[in-house]
N, C-alpha and C positions, 0 to 999 in steps of 0.2 A: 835535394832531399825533401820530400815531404812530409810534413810534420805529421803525427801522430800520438797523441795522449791521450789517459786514463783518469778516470777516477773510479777508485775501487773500493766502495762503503762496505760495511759488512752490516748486512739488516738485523743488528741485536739491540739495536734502541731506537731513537729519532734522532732525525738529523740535527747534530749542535755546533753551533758557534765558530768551533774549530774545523771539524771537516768541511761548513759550509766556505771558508778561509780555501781551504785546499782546494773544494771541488772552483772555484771562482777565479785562483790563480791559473789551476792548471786551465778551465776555458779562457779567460782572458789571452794565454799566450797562443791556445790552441788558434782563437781568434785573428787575433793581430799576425799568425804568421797562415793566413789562410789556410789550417789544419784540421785533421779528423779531434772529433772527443768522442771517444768512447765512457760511455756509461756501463761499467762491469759490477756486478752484484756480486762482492765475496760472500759465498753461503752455503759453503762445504761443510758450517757447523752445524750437524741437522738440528741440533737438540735445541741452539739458543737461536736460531734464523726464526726471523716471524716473517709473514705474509704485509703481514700490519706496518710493521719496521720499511720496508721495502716501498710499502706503495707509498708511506711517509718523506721518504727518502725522495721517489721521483716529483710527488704534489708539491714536496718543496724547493727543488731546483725548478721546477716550472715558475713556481711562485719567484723566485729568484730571475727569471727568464737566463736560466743557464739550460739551451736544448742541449738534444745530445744528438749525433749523427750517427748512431750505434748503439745495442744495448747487447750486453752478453749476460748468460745468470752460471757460475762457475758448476753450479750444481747437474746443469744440461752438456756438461765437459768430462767427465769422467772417464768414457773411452778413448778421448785425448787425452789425460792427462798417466791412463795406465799403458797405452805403449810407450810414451818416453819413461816411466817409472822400471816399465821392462825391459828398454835399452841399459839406463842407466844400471841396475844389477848387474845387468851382463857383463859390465863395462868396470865393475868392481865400483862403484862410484855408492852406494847407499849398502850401508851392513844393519841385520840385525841385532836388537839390543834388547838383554829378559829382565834389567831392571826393574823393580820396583817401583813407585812414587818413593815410597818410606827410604829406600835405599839409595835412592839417589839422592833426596833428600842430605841424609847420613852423609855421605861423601861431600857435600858442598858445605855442610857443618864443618868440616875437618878440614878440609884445603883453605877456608878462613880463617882458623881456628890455626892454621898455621902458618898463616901470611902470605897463602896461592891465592891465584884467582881462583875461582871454580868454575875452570873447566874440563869437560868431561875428559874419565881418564883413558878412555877408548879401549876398555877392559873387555868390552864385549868381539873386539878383534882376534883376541888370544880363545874363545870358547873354539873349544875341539868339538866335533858333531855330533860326540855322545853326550857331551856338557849341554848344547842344545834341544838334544831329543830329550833327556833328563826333565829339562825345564819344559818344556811341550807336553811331557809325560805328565807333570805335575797340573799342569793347563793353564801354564802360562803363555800369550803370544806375544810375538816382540813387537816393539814398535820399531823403526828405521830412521837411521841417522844417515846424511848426508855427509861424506868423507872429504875435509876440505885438505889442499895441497900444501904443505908447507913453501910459502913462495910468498913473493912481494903484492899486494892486490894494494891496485892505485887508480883512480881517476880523476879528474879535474870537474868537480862540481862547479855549476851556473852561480851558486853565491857562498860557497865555501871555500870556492881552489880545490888547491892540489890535495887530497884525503889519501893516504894510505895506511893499511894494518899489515901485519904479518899473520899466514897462515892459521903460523904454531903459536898464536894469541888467541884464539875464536874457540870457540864451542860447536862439534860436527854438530850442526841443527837437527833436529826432527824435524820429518819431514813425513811419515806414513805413521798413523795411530795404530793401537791394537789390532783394530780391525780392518786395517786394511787402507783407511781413506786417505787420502793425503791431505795435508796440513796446509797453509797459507804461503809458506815461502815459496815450495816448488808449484804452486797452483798458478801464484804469479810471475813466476820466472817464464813457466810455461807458457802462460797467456800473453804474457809482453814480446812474446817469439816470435806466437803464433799470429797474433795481428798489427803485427811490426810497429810496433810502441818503439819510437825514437827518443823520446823523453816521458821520464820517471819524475813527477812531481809529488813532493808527502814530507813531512815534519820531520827534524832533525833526530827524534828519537827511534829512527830508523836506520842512520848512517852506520852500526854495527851491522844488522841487516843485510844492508848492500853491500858490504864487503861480503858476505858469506852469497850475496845475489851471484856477485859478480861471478864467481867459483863457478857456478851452477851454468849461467848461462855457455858459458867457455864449453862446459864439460859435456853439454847439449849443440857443443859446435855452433854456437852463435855470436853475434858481437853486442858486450852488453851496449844498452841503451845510454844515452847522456843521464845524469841526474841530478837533481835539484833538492835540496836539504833546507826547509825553510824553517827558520827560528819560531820556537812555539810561543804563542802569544800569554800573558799571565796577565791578572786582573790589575786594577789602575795603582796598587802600592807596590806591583811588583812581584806578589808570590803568582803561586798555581791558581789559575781559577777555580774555583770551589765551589759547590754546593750551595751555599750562603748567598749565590747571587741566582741558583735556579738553576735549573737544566740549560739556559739557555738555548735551547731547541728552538728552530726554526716554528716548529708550529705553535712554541709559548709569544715568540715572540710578531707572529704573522696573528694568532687568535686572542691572546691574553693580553698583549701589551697592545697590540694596536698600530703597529711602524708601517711605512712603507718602504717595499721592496729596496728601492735604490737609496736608503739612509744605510740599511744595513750593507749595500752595495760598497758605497763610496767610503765607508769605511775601513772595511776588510780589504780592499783595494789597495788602498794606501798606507794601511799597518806596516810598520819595519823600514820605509821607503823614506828616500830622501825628499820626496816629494810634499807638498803640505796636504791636509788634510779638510776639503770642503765638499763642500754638498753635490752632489750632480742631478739634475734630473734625467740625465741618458746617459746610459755605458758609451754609445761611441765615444766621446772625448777621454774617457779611461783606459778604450781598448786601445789607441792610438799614442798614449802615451806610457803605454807597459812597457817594460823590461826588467828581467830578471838583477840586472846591472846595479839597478836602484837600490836593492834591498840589501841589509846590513845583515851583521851575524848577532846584533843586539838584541835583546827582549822586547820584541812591541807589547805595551800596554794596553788591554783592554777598558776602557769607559763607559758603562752603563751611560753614564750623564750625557755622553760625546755625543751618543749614538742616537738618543734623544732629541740633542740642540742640531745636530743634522735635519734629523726626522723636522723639526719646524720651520727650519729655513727651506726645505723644501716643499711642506704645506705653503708658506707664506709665498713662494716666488711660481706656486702653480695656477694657471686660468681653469676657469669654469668650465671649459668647454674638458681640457683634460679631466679635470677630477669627477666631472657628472657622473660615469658609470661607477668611480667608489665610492660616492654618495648615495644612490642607488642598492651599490652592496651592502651601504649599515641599514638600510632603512630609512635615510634622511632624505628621502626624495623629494619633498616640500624644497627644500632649498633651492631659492632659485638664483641667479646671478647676484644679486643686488645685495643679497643678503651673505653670499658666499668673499665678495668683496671686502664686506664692510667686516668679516669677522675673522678671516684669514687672520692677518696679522698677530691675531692673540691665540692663535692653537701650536697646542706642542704634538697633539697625536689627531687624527683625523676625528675618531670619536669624540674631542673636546666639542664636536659644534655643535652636537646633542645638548651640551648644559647652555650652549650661547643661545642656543633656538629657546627652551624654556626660560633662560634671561629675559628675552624681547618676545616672547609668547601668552608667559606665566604658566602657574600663578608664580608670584613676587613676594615675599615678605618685605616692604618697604621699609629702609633704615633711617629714622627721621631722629633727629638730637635735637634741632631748631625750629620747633614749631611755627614758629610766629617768620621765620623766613621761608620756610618750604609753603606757607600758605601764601605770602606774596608773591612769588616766584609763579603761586599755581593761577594768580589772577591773572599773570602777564604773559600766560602762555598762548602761541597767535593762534587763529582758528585755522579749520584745517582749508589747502588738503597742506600737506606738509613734502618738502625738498630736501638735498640739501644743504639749504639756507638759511633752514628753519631753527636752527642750533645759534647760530651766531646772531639773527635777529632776537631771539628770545632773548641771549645770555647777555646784550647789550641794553638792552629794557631792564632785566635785573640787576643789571651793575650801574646804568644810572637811578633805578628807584631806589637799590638798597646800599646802594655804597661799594659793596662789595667786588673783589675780582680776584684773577689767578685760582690758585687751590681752596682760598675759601669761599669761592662762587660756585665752581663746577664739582667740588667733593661733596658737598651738604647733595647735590643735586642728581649727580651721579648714585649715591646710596639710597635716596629716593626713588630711584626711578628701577635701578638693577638689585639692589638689597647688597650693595658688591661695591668694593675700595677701587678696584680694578677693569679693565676690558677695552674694548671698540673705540674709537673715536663718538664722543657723544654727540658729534653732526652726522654720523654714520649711523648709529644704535636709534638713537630720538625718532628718525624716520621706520626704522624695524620693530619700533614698540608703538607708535601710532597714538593721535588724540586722544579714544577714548581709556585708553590704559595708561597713556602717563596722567589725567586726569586724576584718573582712582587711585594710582599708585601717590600721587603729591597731594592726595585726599587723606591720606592714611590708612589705605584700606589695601590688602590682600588681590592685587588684581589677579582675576581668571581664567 
């Protein structure tokens, strides 16, 4: 059998955190088992679907290097989706319902209120055809529920097992609005039919859902799809992820934060999995070692910070030759090998090399505490041109003329020279800041 998955966003925001999770699973497996992925745009809601959302959506599974072998838009399916909506009537399978919001509302007040579940009471089965012309008459139109079978609905989920509900526990879904359009459930029951979607991959708070899927599929004479139920990820104490840490959107975190693709990659990767959790610079070794097997039914925890200390171990272990074109992209095209070497080690985000370049560019505010040794230090400085050598011969002249060594040789001098506690290896940096600017700078002056 060949494989076949989905990812089905719906274009009413940017893409965040969690569907990027979803869309990355379900290609990784689509991958690793030589499979279709289809890229489907649920966007039957006309009123919330943007344009904007959507092409958001593909710039950042690009940016993600998640292709896609397919793209469908639900909204170009509608003559598909109303002849099976017109078998299924036929077939007694979806009934009219003149409910209210308010009134249904009302009823799920009261079946709480009385220790039920609330679900629906399928009142609208008993309307006689003047009871409905009535309601017509008054201008109301119905919306359509989907009539599920009292019976056992079971299948053996990829990382949940064996899941089953009973019929006569669920709620007939909606499935067709006022007007006419159909709703999400049967839009994608439909489409995982019609382009033979063998596995169903999405978030655990859909396994009510698929039980009502499953009904549906059957009842369109199909077999439903395998499916996969994956534990929703919550922020690093454990609740819901919130608001409080951002949209987490692909585009805050590709344009505002500054990550590269495969930090966020190797993360969401390995969320929930029994595997550890480290850096990659390339999907193959991820895709190679997927399996849905791995993954628990626990809460994986999301960390801002994680995802960060990823992000740097993957600056630090990339060469020049790959990073040139995103250096290119910020603007730091000056940067050339020598200098991209020497500064790697101390960047957490690509953008950090912006402030290492005006460290060893200027201008400097030089940090001088010890007058009387930042001047000696500045007489024993060698002439040019400068290596790097030049660090160790200096620091060895200042520690026999002034006594000094360790962190009180190289801290006094380091703050002179970068205005900073911190950074580069000072045999690495010394050469990037050049004669005449550590001069000025161990002069006391503001170099330029």
């Amino acid at each position: 059998m060949s494989v076949r998955v989905r990812f089905a966003p719906s274009p009413t925001g940017f893409l965040h955190i969690g569907n990027a999770r979803t869309a990355l699973l379900t290609w990784l497996f689509a991958r690793k088992n030589s499979g279709h992925f289809l890229l489907r745009i649920d966007d039957t809601d006309r009123e919330r679907s943007r344009d904007e959302c959507e092409q958001d959506i593909m710039d950042s599974l690009t940016w993600l290097g998640l292709n896609w072998d397919d793209k469908a838009n639900q909204k170009d399916r509608m003559d598909f989706y109303n002849k099976r909506i017109t078998q299924l009537k036929a077939d007694g399978r979806l009934y009219p319902c003149y409910e209210t919001p308010e009134e249904l509302s009302l009823k799920r007040k009261s079946q709480l209120s009385r220790g039920k579940p609330p679900i629906y009471d399928r009142a609208a089965l008993d309307l006689t055809d003047a009871q409905k012309a009535k309601y017509e008459a008054e201008g109301r139109q119905p919306h359509w529920r989907f009539k599920l079978l009292d019976e056992p609905i079971e299948w053996d989920d990829l990382i949940r097992g064996p899941v089953s509900f009973k019929g006569s526990d669920l709620s007939d879904p909606v499935v067709l609005r006022e007007d006419g359009t159909p709703l999400y459930h049967l839009c994608s029951v439909i489409d995982d039919i019609d382009f033979g979607i063998t596995h169903v991959i999405r978030g655990e708070d859909h396994v009510s859902n698929t039980a009502t899927h499953v009904q549906m599929f059957k009842a369109m004479g199909a077999t439903p799809p395998e499916f996969v139920h994956m534990s929703l990820i919550s922020d690093a104490e454990g609740g819901k992820l919130s608001k409080r840490l951002g949209s987490l959107s692909m585009r805050d975190l590709r344009e505002d934060e500054g990550l590269e693709p495969m930090s966020i990659i190797s993360l969401l990767a390995r969320l929930g999995t029994s595997d550890p959790i480290e850096a990659f610079r390339a999907i193959d070794p991820i895709i190679e070692s997927f399996d849905f097997s791995k993954f628990s039914r626990g809460t994986p925890k999301f960390d801002p910070e994680e995802l960060v200390r990823l992000n740097a171990k993957i600056l630090h272990e990339t060469g020049y030759e790959d990073i040139k074109p995103r250096l290119d992209e910020i603007g730091a095209d000056d940067v050339d090998e020598t200098f991209w070497n020497a500064v790697r080690p101390n960047l957490e985000k690509l953008s950090d090399i912006k402030d290492w370049w005006h460290v060893a560019k200027g201008p400097v505010e030089p940090v001088i505490e010890d007058a009387d040794f930042i001047a000696q230090a500045a007489a024993l400085l060698p002439p040019a041109p400068w290596d790097e050598n030049t660090w160790s011969t200096w620091a060895n002249k200042v520690k026999d003329e002034t006594g000094r060594k360790g962190k009180q040789l190289f801290m006094p001098l380091r703050q002179a020279l970068t205005g900073m506690e911190h950074g580069p290896e000072l045999s690495d940096l010394l050469v990037l800041i050049g004669p005449e600017k550590a001069q000025e700078r161990l002069s006391f002056k503001k170099a330029a």
